[in-house]
TIMARSE-386805 format. One record per residue (C-alpha): residue number from 1; residue in one letter; x, y, z. Coordinates in steps of 0.25 Angstrom, whole numbers, plus 2048, in hexadecimal, padded with zeros to 3 digits. Each point is the difference from the previous one (the first is absolute). Layout:
<fikols>
{NUM,A,{X,Y,Z}}
...
</fikols>
This chain:
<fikols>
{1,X,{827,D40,962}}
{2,X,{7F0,7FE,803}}
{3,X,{801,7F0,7FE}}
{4,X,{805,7FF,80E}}
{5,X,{7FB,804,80C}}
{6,X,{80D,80A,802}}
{7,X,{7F9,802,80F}}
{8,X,{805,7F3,804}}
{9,X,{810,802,7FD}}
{10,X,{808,801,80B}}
{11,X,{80F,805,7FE}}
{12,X,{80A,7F5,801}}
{13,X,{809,806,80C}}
{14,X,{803,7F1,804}}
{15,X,{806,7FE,7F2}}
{16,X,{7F9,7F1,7FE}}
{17,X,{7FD,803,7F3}}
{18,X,{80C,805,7FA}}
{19,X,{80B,7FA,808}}
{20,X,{80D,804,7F9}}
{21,X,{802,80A,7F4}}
{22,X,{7F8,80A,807}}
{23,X,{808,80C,7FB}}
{24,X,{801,80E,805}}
{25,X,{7FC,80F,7FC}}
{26,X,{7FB,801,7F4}}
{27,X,{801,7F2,7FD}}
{28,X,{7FA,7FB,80C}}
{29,X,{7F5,7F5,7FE}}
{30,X,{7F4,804,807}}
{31,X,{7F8,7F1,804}}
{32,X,{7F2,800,808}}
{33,X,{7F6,7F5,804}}
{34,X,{7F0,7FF,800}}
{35,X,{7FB,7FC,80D}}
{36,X,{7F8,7F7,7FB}}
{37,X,{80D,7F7,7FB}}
{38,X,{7FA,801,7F0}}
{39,X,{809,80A,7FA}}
{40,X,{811,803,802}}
{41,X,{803,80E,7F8}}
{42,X,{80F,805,7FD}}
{43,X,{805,80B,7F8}}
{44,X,{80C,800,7F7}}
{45,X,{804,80D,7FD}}
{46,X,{80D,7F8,7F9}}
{47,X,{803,7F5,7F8}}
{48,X,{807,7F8,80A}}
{49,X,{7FB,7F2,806}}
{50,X,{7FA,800,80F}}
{51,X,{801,7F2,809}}
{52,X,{7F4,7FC,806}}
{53,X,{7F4,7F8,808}}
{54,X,{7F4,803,7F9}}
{55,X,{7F8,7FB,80A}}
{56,X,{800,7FA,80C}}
{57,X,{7F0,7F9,7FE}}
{58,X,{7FA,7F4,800}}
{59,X,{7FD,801,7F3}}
{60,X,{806,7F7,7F5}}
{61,X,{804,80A,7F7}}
{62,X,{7FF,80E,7FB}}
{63,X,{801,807,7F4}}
{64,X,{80A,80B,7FC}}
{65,X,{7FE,80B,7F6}}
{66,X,{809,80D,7FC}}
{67,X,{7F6,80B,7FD}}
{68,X,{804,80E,7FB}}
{69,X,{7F9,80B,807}}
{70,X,{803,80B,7F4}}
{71,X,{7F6,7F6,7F8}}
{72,X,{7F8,7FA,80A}}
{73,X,{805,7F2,7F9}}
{74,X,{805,7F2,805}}
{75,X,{807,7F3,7FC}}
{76,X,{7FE,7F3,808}}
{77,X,{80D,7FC,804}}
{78,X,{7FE,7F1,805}}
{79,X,{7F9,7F9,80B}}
{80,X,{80A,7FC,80B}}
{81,X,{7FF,7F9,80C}}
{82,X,{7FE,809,80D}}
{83,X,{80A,7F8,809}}
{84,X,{80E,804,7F8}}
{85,X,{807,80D,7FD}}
{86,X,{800,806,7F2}}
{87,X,{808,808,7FA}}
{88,X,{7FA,80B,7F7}}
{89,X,{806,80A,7F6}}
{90,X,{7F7,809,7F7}}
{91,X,{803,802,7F3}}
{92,X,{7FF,80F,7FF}}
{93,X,{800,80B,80C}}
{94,X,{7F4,805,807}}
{95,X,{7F7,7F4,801}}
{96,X,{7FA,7FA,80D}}
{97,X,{800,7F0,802}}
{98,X,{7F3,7FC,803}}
{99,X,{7FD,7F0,809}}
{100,X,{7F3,7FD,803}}
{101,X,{7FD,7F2,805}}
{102,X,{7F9,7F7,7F6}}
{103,X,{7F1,7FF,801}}
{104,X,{7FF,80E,808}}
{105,X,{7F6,804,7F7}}
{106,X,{808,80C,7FA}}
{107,X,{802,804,7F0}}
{108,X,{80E,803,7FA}}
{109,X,{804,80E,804}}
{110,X,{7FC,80B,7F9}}
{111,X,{7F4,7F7,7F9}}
{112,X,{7F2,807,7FE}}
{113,X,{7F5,7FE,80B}}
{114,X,{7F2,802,7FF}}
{115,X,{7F9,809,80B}}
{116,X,{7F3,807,7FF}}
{117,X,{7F8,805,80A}}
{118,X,{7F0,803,800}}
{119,X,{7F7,809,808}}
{120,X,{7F7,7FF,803}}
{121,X,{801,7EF,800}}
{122,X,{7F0,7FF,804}}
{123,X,{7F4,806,7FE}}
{124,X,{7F2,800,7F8}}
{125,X,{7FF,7FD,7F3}}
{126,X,{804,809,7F8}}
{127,X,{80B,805,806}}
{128,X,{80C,809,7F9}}
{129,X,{80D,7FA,805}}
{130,X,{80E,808,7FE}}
{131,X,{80D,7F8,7FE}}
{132,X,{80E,804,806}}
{133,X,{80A,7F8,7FA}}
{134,X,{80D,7FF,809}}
{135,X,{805,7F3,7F6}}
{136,X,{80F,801,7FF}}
{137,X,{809,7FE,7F3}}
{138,X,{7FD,802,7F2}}
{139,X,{7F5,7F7,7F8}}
{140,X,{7FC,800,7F1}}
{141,X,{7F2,7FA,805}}
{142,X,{7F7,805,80B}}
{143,X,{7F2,7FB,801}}
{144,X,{7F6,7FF,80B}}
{145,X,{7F6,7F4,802}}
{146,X,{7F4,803,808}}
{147,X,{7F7,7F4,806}}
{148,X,{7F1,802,806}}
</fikols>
């Protein structure tokens, strides 16, 4: 998933973020942190519920999403308050649960993300300028605005 920083995650060997329910073999679900505190990750390979802190922040709230790797896709949950355990249970196999904290600055898993880069990014006028876009996600609509 490119709208997290995936560089960040650290696995959950402690198992603070879930902390019963954890499963084994090939129902095992495999939890990690950013180090930045923004984002919790678990993977459900099964339908079955897993206990948990989401967070351990100072941070109101968080929001919680299900997303679907096979289709990049992802439904909002709730909002929930970072200070009680949750319980969560997908409702099909194969997703990952998704809690940022609130305000973090991050879209919805699996949203588009607009990322183009220039080269070069001064010169005289006129200059050519080739675009590489790096943008993540799928879009109906691309434009680009240009200022002087």
């Amino acid at each position: 998933m490119k709208s997290r920083e995936w560089w960040k995650f650290e696995p959950d060997y402690q198992n603070t973020v879930v902390t019963s329910g954890k499963g084994s073999g090939a129902g095992y679900k495999a939890a990690a942190r950013a180090s930045d505190g923004r984002t919790v990750m678990v993977w459900f390979p099964r339908r079955f519920a897993g206990y948990g802190r989401s967070f351990e922040d100072q941070r109101p709230q968080a929001k919680a999403y299900w997303w679907n790797p096979n289709d990049n896709t992802s439904t909002l949950i709730g909002i929930y308050a970072t200070t009680a355990s949750q319980t969560f249970s997908p409702s099909s196999p194969g997703r990952v649960l998704i809690i940022d904290v609130e305000n973090g600055g991050l879209c919805a898993p699996g949203q588009p993300s607009a990322n183009f880069l220039g080269n070069p990014t001064s010169g005289p006028h006129p200059h050519t300028v080739t675009f590489t876009d790096e943008s993540t996600g799928k879009s109906d609509i691309m434009g680009l605005g240009f200022r002087r």
